[in-house]
Residue frames as qw, qx, qy, qz and C-alpha x, y, z in Angstrom:
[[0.000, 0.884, 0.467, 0.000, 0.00, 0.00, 0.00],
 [0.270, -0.852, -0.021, 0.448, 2.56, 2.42, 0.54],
 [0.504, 0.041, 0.628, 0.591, 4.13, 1.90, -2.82],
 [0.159, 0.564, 0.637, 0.501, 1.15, 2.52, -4.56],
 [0.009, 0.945, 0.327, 0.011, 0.03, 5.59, -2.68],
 [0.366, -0.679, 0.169, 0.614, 4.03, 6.83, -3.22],
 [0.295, 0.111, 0.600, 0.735, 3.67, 6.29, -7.18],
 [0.206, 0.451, -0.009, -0.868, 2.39, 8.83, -8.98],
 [0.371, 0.049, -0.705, -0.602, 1.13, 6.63, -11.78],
 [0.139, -0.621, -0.770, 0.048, -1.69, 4.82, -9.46],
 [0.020, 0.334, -0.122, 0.934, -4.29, 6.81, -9.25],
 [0.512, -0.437, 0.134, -0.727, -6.30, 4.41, -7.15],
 [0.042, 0.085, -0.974, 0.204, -6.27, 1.39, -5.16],
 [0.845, -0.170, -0.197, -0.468, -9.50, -1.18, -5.51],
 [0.030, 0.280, -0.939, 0.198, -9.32, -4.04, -2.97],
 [0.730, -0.210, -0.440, -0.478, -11.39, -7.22, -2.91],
 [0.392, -0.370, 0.608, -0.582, -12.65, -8.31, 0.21],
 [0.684, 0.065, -0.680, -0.257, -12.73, -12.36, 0.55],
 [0.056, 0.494, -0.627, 0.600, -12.51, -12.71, 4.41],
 [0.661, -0.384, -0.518, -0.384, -15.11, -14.87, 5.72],
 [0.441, -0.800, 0.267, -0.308, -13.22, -14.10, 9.40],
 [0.840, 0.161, -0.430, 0.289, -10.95, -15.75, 11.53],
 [0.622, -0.549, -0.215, 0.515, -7.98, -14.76, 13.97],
 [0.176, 0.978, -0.019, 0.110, -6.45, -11.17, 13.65],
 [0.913, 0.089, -0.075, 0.390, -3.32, -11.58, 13.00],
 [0.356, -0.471, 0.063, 0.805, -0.09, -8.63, 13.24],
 [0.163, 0.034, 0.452, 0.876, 0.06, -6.06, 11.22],
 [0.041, 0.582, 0.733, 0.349, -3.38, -5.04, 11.11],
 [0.179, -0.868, -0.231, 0.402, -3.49, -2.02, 13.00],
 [0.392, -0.227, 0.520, 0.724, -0.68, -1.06, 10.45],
 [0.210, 0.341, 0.876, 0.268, -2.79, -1.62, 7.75],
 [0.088, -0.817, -0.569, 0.014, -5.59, 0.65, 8.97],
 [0.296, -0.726, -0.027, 0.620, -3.20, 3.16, 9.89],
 [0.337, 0.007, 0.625, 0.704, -1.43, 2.99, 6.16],
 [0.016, -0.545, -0.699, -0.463, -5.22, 3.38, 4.29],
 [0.295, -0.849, -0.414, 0.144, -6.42, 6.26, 7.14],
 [0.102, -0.749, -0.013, 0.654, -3.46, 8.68, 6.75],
 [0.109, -0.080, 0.366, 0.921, -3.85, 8.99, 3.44],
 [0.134, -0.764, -0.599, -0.199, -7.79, 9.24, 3.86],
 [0.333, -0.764, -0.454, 0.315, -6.48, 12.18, 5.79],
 [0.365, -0.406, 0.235, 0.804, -4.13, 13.96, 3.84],
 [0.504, 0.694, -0.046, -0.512, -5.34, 16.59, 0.95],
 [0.448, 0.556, -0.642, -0.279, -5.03, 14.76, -2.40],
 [0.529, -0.241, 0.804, -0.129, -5.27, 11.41, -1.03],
 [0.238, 0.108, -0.796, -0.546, -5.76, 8.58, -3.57],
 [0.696, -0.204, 0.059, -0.686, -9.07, 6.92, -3.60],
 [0.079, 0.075, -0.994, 0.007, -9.50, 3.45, -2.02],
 [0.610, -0.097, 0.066, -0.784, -12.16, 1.51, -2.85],
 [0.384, -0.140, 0.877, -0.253, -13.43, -2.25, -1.62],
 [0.574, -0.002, -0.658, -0.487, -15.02, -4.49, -3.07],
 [0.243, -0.227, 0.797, -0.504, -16.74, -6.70, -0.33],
 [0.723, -0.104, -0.575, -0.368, -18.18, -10.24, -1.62],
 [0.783, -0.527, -0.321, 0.074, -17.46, -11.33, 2.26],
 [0.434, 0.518, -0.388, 0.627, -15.81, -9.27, 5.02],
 [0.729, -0.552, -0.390, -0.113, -16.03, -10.44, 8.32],
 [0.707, -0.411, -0.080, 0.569, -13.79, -9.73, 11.79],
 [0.471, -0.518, 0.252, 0.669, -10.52, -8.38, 10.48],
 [0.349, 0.156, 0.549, 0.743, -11.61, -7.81, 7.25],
 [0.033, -0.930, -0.341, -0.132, -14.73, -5.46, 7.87],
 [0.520, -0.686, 0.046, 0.508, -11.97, -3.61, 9.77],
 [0.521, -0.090, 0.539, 0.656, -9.88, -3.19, 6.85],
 [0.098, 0.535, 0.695, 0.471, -12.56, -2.82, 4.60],
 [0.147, -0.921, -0.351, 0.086, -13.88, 0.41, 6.67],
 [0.361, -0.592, 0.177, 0.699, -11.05, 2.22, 6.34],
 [0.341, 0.489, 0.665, 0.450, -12.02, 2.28, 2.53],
 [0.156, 0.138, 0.010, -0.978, -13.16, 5.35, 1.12],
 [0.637, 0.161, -0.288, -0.697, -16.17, 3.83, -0.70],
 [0.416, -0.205, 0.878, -0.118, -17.55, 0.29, -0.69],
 [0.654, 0.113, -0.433, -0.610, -19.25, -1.65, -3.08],
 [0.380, -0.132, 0.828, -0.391, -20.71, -5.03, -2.33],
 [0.431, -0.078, -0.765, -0.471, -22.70, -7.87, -4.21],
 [0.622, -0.396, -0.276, -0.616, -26.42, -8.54, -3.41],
 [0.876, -0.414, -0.245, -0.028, -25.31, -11.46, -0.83],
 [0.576, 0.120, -0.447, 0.674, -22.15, -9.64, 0.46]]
């Protein structure tokens, strides 16, 4: 994630949520932090989810999203 929001050629980040839950593992607070300061900084890139299942640790994730999208049974 921090790649892509340090190149200038992305100009957005889509992630599919497949998470059907589980144990929360390291690094997730990371994560959130990574996808929140640039939701906070002027000019931020958009992120947007996809969420066909996102349970636990992955709704987590998946809220830090700017936008969600989401099929009829996700």
């Amino acid at each position: 994630l921090r790649q892509a929001f340090a190149d200038d050629r992305v100009q957005g980040i889509f992630i599919r949520f497949e998470t059907p839950g589980g144990v929360v593992d390291d690094g997730i607070d990371e994560v959130s932090e990574i996808l929140r300061e640039n939701r906070e900084k002027a000019g931020g890139k958009p992120v947007w989810g996809f969420c066909d299942v996102a349970c636990s640790a992955g709704y987590w994730i998946a809220s830090q999203c700017d936008r969600l999208v989401a099929s009829r049974t996700g």
